[in-house]
C-alpha positions as CSV (number, residue, x, y, z in Angstrom):
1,X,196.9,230.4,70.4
2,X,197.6,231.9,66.7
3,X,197.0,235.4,68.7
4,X,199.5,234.6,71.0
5,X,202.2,233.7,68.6
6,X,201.4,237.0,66.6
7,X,202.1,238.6,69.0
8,X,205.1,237.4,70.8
9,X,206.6,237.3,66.8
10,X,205.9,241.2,66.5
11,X,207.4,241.9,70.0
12,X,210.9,239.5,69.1
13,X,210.9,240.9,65.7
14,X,210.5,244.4,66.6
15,X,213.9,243.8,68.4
16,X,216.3,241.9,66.5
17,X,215.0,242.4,62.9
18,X,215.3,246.7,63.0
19,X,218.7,247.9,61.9
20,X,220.0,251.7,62.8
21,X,217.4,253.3,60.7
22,X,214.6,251.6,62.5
23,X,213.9,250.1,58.9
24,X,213.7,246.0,58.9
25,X,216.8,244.7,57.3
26,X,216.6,241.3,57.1
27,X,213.9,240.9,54.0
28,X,216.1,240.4,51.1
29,X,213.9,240.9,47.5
30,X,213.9,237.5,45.9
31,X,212.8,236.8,42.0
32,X,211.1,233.8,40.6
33,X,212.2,232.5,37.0
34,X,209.6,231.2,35.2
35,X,210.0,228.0,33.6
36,X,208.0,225.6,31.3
37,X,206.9,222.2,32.8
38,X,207.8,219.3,31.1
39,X,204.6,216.9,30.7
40,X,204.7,213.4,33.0
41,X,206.5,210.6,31.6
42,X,204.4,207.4,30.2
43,X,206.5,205.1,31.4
44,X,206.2,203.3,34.4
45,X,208.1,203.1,38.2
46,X,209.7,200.0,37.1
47,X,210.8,200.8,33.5
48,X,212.2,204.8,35.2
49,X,214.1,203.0,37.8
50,X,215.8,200.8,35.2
51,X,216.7,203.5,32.8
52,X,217.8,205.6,35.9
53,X,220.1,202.2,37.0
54,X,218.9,202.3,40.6
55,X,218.5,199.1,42.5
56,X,215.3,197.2,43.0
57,X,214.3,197.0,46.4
58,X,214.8,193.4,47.4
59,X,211.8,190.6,47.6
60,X,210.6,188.1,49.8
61,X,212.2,185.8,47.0
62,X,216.1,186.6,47.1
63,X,216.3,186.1,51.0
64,X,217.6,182.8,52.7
65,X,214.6,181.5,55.0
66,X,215.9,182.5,58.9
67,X,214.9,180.4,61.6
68,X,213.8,183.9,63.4
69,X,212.0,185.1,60.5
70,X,210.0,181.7,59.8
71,X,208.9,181.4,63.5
72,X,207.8,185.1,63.5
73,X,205.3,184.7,60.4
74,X,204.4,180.9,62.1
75,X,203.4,182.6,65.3
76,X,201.2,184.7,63.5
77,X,199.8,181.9,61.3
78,X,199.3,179.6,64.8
79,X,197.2,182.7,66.0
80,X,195.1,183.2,62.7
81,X,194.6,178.7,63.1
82,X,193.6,179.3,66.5
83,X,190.9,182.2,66.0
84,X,189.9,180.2,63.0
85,X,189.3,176.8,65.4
86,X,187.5,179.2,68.1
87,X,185.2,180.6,65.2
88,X,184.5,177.2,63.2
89,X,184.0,175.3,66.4
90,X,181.9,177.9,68.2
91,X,179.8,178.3,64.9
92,X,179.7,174.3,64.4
93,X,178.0,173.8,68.3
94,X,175.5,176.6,67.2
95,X,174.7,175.5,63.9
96,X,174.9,171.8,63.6
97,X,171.6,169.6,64.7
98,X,173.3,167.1,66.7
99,X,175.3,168.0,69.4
100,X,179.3,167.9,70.2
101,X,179.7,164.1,71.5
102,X,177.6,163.0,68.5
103,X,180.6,164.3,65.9
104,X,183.1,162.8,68.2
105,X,181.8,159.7,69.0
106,X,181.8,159.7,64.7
107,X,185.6,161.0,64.6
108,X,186.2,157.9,67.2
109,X,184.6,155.5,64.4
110,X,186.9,156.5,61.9
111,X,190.2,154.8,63.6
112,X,192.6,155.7,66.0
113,X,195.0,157.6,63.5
114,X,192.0,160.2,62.7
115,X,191.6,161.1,65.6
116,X,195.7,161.3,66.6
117,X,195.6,163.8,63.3
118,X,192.6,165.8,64.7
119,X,194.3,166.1,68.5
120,X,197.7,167.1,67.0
121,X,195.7,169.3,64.5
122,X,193.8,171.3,67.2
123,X,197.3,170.8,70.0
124,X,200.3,171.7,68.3
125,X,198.9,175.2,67.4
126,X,198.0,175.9,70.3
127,X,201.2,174.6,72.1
128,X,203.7,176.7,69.4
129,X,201.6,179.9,70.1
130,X,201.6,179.5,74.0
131,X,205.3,179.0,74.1
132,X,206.5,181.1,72.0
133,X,204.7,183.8,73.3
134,X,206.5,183.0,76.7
135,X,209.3,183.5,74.4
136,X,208.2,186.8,73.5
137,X,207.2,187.6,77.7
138,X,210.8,186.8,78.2
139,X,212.0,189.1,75.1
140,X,210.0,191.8,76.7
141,X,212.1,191.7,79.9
142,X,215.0,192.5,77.7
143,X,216.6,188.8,78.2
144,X,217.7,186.3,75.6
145,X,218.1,189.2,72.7
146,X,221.3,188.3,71.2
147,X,221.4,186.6,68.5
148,X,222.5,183.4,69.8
149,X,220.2,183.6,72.1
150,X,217.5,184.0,69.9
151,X,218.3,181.0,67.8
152,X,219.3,178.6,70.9
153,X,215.2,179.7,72.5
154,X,213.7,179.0,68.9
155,X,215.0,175.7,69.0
156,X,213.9,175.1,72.6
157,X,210.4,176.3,71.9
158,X,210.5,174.1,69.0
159,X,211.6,171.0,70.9
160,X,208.8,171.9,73.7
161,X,206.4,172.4,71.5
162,X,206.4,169.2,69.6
163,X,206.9,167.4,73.4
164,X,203.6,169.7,74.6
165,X,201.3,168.8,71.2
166,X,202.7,165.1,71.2
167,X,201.5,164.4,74.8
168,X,198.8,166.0,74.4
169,X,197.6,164.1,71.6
170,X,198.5,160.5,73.1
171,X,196.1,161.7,76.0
């Protein structure tokens, strides 16, 4: 490929870079000056920027929480619960001597508002994820993208979602 190039550079530049003479005229001489290098600073990116006055980049910390960008980072926390669930309950029927009914039949013993917590525990992640990643299917058509939109289907898939983990937890 290189050969190719090489060659089809000497054929253009036999052409347009030749003057009169048949002498290349477009190489002009240039001269470097030589200068001493002043040795790195000690100081630090923070303390440079700050003598320099430029801005800090802004921080998690200075922003107002959005509903768009808290549902974003809980959609991605409801998938990390969710592969955590599949992992510690796939592990716990491997690993532990008795079986599954055993562990529920102790959860039953505890009252009914442990095991309301445990249902709601293990439903409403899995509800948030599911719908709002038909919230995300419907994004991908290129619907629902303004702004208003946005916000109106956030609270929608919030209102679901409680609905979907509440019923299934009274099941």
């Amino acid at each position: 490929m290189s050969l190719i190039f090489r060659l089809a550079g000497q054929r253009c530049n036999s052409q347009f870079l030749k003057n009169s003479n048949g002498l290349i005229s477009c190489i002009r001489p240039v001269t470097l000056k030589a200068t001493n290098v002043s040795p790195p600073s000690k100081e630090g990116h923070d303390e440079r920027n700050m003598k320099l006055k430029r801005p800090q980049s802004p921080h998690l910390t200075i922003y107002a929480p959005q509903l768009t960008s808290l549902l974003s980072i809980s959609h991605r926390a409801t998938g990390i619960v969710l592969s955590g669930y599949a992992i510690g309950l796939g592990l716990g029927a491997i690993v532990l001597p008795e079986s599954i009914p055993h562990y529920i039949d102790c959860l039953h013993e505890m009252g009914p508002a442990a095991v309301s917590f445990v249902k709601f525990s293990l439903s409403f992640p899995m509800a948030y994820h599911f719908w709002n990643g038909i919230r995300h299917l419907i994004w991908d058509t290129g619907k629902m993208l303004t702004i208003p939109q946005v916000y109106t289907t956030g609270y929608i898939m919030l209102a679901v979602t409680f609905a979907t983990a509440g019923f299934l937890t009274v099941m």
